[in-house]
C-alpha positions as CSV (number, residue, x, y, z in Angstrom):
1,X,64.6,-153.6,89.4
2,X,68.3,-153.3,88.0
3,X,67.9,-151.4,84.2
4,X,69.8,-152.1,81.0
5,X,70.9,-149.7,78.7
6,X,71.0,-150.4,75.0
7,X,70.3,-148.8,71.4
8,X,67.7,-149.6,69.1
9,X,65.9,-148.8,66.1
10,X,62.8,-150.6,67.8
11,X,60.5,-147.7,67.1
12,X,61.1,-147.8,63.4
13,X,63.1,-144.6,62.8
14,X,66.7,-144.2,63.4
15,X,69.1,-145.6,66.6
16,X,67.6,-144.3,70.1
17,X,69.0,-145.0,73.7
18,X,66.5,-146.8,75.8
19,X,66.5,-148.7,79.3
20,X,65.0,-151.0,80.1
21,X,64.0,-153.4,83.2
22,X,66.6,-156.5,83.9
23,X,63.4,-158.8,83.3
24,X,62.7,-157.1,80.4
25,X,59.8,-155.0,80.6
26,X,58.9,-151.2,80.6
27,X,61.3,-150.2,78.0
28,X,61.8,-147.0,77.7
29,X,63.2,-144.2,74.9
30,X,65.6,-142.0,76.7
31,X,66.8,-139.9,73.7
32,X,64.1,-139.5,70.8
33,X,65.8,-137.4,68.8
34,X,67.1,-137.0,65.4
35,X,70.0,-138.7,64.5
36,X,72.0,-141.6,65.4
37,X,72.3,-142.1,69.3
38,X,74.5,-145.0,70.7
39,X,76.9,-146.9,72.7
40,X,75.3,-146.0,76.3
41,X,77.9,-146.5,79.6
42,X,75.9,-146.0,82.5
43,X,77.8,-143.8,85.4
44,X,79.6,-146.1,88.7
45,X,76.5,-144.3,91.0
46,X,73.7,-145.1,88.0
47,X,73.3,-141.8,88.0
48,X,74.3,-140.7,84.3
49,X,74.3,-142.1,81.2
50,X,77.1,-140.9,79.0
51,X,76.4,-141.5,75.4
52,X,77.2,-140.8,71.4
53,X,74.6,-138.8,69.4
54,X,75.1,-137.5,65.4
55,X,72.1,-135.1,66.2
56,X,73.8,-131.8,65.8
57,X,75.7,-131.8,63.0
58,X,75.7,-135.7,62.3
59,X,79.0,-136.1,63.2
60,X,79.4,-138.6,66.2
61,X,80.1,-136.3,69.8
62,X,79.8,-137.5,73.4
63,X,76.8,-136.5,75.5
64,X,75.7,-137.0,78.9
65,X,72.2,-137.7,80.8
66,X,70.7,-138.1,83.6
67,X,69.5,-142.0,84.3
68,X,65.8,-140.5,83.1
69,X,66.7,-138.8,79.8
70,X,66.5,-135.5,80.9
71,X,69.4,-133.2,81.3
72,X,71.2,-134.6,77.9
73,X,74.1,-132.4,77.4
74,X,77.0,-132.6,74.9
75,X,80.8,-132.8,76.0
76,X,82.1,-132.5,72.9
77,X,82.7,-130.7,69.7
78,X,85.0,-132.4,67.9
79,X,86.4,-132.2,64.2
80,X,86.3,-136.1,63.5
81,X,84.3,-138.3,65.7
82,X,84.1,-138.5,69.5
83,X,82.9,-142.2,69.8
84,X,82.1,-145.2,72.6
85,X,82.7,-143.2,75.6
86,X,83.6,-145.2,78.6
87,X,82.9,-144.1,82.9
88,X,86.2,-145.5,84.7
89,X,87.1,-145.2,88.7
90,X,89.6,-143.3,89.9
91,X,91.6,-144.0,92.8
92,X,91.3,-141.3,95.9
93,X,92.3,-138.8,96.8
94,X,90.9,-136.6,94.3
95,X,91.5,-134.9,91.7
96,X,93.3,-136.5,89.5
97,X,95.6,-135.3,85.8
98,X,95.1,-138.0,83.4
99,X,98.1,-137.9,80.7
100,X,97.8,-139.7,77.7
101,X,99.7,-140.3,74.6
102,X,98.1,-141.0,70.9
103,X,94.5,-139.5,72.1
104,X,92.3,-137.8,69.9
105,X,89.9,-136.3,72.5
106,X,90.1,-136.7,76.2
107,X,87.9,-135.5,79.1
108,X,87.5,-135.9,82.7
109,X,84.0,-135.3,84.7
110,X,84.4,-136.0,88.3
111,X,81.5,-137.9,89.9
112,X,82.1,-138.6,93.3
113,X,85.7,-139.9,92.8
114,X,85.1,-141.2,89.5
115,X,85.9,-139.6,86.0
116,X,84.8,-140.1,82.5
117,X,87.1,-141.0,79.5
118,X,86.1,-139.6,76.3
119,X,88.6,-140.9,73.5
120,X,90.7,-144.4,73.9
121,X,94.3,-143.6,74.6
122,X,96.8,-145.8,73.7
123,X,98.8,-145.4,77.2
124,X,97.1,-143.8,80.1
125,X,98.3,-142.9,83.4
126,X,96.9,-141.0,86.0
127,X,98.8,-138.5,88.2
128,X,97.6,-136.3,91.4
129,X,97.7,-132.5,91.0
């Protein structure tokens, strides 16, 4: 069955990613940790989940899973907050430079052709190196 990833404070404690089936059953806690984690983009292969967490230090920062919950790394280490991450494709070839103006944070993770953006930018371009 196709999954759904969302954030909830179902379990009575603070905001956790879960998934769960398209019909609506077996929900499942991904994250279970302490702190606020949110706004869950699933990777284009369904894969990864890329997510915000304020475990560390309670300040918001970008982390990344793998579609089971294990694996959860962070991407970022931001002064301010690194917030509502976003997977986009990228045309081939590959790799690609991304160049964009009035960012605060910006990362690329290539996953088979496609690449993560971390921050909003205000223009964005993309450019073969």
């Amino acid at each position: 069955l196709p999954k759904i990833a969302f954030t909830s404070d179902r379990d009575g404690g603070d905001y956790e990613i879960y998934v769960i089936n398209a019909d609506g059953s077996n929900p499942v806690n991904l994250t279970n940790s302490f702190g606020y984690d949110s706004y869950p983009s699933w990777s284009p292969s369904g894969n990864q989940i890329v997510f915000t967490s304020g475990r560390d230090d309670n300040d918001r920062e970008l982390y990344v899973m793998d579609s089971d919950g294990t694996n959860q790394t962070r991407l970022t280490n931001s002064p301010g907050f690194a917030d509502r991450p976003a997977w986009i494709p990228v045309p081939e070839p590959s790799p690609h430079l991304a160049m964009a103006t009035a960012v605060m944070a910006l990362c690329w993770i290539g996953e088979g052709g496609h690449s993560l953006v971390i921050e909003e930018a205000l223009t964005l371009s993309l450019q073969e190196f």
